[in-house]
C-alpha positions as CSV (number, residue, x, y, z in Angstrom):
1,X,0.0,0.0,0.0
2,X,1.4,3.8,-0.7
3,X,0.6,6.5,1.2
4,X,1.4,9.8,0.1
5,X,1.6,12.8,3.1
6,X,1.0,16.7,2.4
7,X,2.4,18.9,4.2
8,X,4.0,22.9,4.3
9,X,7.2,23.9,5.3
10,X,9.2,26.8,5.7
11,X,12.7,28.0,6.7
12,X,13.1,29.0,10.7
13,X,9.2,27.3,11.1
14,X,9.3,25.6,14.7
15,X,7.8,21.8,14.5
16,X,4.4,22.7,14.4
17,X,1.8,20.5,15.6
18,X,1.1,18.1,11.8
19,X,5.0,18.7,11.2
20,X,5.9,17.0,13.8
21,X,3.2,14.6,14.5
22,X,4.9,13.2,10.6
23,X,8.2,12.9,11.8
24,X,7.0,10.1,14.5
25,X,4.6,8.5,11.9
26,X,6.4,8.1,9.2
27,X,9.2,6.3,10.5
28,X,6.9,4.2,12.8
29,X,4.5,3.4,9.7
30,X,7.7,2.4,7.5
31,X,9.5,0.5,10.6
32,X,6.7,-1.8,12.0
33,X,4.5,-1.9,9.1
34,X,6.4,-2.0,6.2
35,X,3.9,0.8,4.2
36,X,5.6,2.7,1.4
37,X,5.1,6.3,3.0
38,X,5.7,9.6,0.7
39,X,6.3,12.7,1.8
40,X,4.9,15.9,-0.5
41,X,6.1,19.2,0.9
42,X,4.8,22.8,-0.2
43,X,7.9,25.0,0.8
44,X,8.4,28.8,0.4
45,X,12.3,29.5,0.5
46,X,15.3,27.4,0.2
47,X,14.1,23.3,1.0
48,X,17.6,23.2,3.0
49,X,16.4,25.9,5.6
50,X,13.3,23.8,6.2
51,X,13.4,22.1,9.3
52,X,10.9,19.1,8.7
53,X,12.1,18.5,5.2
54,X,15.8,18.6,6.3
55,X,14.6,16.1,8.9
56,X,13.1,13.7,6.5
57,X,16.3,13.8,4.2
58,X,18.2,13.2,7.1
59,X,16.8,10.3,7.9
60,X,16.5,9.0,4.2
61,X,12.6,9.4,4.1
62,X,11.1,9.3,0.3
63,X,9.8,13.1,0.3
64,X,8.4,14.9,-2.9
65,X,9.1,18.7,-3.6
66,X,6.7,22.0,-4.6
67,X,8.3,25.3,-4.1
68,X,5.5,27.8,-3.6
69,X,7.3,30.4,-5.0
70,X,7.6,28.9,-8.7
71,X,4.5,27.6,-7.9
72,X,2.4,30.9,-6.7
73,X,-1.2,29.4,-7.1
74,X,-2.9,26.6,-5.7
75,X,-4.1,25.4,-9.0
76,X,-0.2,25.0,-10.3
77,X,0.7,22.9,-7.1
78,X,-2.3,20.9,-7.7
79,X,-0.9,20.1,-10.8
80,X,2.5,19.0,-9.9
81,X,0.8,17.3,-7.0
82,X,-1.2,15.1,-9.4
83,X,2.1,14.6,-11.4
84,X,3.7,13.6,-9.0
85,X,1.0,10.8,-8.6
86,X,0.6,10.0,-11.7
87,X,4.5,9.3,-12.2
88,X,4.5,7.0,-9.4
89,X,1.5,5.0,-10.4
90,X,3.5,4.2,-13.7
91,X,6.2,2.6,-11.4
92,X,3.7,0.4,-9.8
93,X,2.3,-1.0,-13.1
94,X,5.7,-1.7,-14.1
C-alpha cells in the first residue's frame, strides 16, 4: 500500500503541531509496518532551511518537492501534485 503525506514547510518554522506529529509516523508506519510512505512538501524558501524536510532527508525518508514560490497558485501545485501521482503510479504498473 502507498501513502502519500501533504504537508507545508518553511525556513526558521518551529515543528508545528502536523509537522511533527509526521516525523514520528512516518518512520513508525515504514519501521513496523512496512507501508511505502511519501512525503509531498509545499515549501516557500530554500528546501535546506526547512526544518521538517531537512529532517526527512536526514533520515533518508522518500519526500516529494513544490516550491511555492515557482509555484504561486494553488491550482499550479495541484498540478505538480497530481504529477507527482501520476509518475508514481507508472512505477507500480511496471
Amino acid at each position: 500500500m502507498k501513502i502519500l503525506f501533504c504537508a507545508y514547510d518553511k525556513p526558521g518554522q518551529m515543528a508545528s503541531g502536523p509537522n511533527a506529529w509526521l516525523q514520528r509516523l512516518v518512520p513508525d508506519l515504514i519501521s513496523n509496518y512496512g507501508l511505502d510512505i511519501q512525503t509531498l512538501f509545499v515549501y516557500s524558501g530554500v528546501s535546506k532551511k526547512c526544518p521538517t524536510i531537512s529532517y526527512f532527508k536526514e533520515n533518508n525518508l522518500t519526500i516529494h518537492l513544490i516550491n511555492s514560490n515557482t509555484h504561486n497558485y494553488v491550482e499550479d501545485q495541484v498540478k505538480e501534485l497530481l504529477g507527482i501521482i501520476k509518475k508514481e503510479d507508472r512505477y507500480k504498473k511496471t
